[in-house]
C-alpha positions in Angstrom: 16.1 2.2 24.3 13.4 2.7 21.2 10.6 0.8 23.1 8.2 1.3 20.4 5.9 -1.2 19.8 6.9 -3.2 22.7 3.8 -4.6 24.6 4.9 -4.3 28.5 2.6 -5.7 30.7 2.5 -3.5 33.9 1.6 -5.0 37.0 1.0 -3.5 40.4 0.5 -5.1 43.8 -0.2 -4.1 47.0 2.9 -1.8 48.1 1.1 1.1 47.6 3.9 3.4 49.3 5.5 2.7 45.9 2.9 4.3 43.2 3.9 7.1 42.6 7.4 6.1 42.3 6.0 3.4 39.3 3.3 5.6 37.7 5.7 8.3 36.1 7.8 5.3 34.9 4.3 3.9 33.2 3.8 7.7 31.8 7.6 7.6 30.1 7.5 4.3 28.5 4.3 5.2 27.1 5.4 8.7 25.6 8.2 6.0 24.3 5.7 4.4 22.3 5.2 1.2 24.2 2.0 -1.1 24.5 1.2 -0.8 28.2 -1.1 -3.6 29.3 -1.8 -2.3 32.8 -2.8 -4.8 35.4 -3.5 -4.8 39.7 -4.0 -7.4 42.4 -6.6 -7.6 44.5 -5.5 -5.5 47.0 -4.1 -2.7 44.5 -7.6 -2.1 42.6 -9.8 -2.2 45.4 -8.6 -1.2 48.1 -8.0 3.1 49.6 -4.8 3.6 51.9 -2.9 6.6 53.5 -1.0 7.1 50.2 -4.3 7.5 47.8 -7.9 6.0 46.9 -7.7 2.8 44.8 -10.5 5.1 41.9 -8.2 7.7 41.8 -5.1 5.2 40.9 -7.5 3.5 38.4 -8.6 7.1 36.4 -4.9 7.7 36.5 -3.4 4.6 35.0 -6.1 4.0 32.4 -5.8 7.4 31.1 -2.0 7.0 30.9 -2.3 3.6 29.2 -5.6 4.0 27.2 -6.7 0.6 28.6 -8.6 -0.8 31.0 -7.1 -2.2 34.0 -7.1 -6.2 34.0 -7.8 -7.1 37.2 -9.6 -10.4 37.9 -8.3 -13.7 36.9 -10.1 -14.2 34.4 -9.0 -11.0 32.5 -5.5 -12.1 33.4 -5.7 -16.1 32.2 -5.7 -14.8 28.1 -2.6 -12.9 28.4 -0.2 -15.7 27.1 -2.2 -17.7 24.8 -3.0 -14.4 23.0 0.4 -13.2 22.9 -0.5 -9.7 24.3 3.3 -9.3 26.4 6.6 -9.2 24.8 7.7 -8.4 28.8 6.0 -7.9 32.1 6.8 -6.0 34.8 5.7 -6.5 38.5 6.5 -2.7 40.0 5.9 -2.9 42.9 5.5 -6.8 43.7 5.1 -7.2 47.5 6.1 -9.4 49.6 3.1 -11.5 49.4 3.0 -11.6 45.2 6.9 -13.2 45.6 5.9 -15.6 48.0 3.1 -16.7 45.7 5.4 -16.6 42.8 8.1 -18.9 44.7 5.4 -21.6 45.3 3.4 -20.9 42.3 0.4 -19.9 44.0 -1.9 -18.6 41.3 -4.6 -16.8 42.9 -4.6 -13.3 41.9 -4.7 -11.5 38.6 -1.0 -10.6 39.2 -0.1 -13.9 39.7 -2.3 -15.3 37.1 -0.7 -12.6 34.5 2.9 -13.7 35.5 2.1 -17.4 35.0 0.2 -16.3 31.7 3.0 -14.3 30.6 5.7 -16.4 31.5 4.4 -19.9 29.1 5.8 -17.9 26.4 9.3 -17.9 27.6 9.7 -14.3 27.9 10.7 -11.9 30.3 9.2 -10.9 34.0 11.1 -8.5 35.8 10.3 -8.0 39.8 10.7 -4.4 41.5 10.6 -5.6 45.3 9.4 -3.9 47.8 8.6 -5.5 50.7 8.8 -4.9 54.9 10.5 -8.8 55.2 12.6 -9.0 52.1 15.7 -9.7 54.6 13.8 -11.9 56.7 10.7 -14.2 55.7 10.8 -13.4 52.3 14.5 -13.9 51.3 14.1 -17.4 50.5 11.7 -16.7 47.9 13.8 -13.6 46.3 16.6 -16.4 46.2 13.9 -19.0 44.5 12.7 -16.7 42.2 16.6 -14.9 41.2 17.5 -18.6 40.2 14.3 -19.1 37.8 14.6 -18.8 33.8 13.0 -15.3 32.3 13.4 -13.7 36.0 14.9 -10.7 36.1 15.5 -8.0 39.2 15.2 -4.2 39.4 18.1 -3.4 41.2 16.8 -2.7 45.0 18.2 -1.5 48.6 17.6 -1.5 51.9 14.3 0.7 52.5 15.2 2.2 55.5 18.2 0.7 57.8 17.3 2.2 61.2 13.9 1.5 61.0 13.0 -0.9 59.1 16.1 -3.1 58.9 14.5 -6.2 56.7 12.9 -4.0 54.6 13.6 -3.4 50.9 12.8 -1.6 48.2 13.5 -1.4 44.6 15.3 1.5 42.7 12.3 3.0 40.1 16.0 5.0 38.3 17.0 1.5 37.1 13.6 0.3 36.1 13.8 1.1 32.3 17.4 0.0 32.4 16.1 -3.3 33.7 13.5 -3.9 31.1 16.3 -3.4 28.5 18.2 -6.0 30.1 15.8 -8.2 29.7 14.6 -7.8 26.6 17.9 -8.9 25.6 17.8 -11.6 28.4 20.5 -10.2 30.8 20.2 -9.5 34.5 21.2 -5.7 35.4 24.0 -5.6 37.6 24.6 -4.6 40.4 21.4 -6.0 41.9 21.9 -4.7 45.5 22.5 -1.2 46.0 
């Protein structure tokens, strides 16, 4: 798909196994031509893990993008009113983000930027990847599967043996997705 002059507002929360998985997809639909709007939680600006410093995501994405990151809620808040998404993408959106989502908690700049996003009546598409998506948190996949403007990246188990209530999305199917949903389909299959 042409995704030129499509603004895509890129979310990432705190499943931070997961980035570099999503920031090649972030570099592709930009060499596409697309508007990235990038934005983090909390958790996924601030804070350094196993899998990388928070500063040396940042540099990273804002240099991919050529804009600052919008993270606090008050960045977030002007997102719909000032039309700045055509679609929004949560990748990855943990566990916590799609809990907040389901009960429409707004109390991060993810969750702010998906409520912001979504008065407009266009698409946000979840990439889950979460440690209780087949446990705790399958309630709120189901909530948020049966909403208007949702859409899923396809996603799988993460790791059967170990981690059997774990899932992940698939980052293959994520452009595929957006497509989708431009055009307001679901991708199917959803489970892999």
């Amino acid at each position: 798909m042409n995704f030129e002059e499509i603004k895509i507002g890129f979310v990432l929360t705190g499943s931070f196994c997961t980035f570099k998985k999503v920031i090649p997809i972030i570099e592709t639909l930009k060499e596409k031509k697309a508007k990235i709007l990038p934005i983090m939680s909390y958790n996924a600006y601030n804070l350094d893990t196993k899998f990388g410093k928070a500063e040396d995501f940042i540099i990273e994405i804002e240099k991919i993008t050529g804009n600052k990151i919008i993270h606090t809620i008050q960045g977030a808040e002007p997102i719909g009113p000032k039309n700045l998404t055509d679609i929004m993408i949560i990748a990855p959106c943990s566990g916590n983000t799609m809990s907040k989502l389901a009960c429409d908690i707004i109390d991060t700049p993810a969750t702010m930027a998906a409520k912001s996003h979504l008065r407009n009546n266009r698409p946000l598409v979840i990439a889950p990847s979460t440690n209780n998506g087949l446990s705790g948190n399958a309630e709120n996949i189901g909530k948020l599967l049966n909403r208007k403007n949702y859409y899923f990246v396809p996603f799988k188990q993460d790791n059967p043996i170990t981690k059997p209530r774990s899932i992940v999305f698939d980052a293959d199917y994520i452009e595929k997705t957006l497509e989708y949903a431009l055009k307001g389909q679901q991708i199917s299959p959803i489970l892999l």
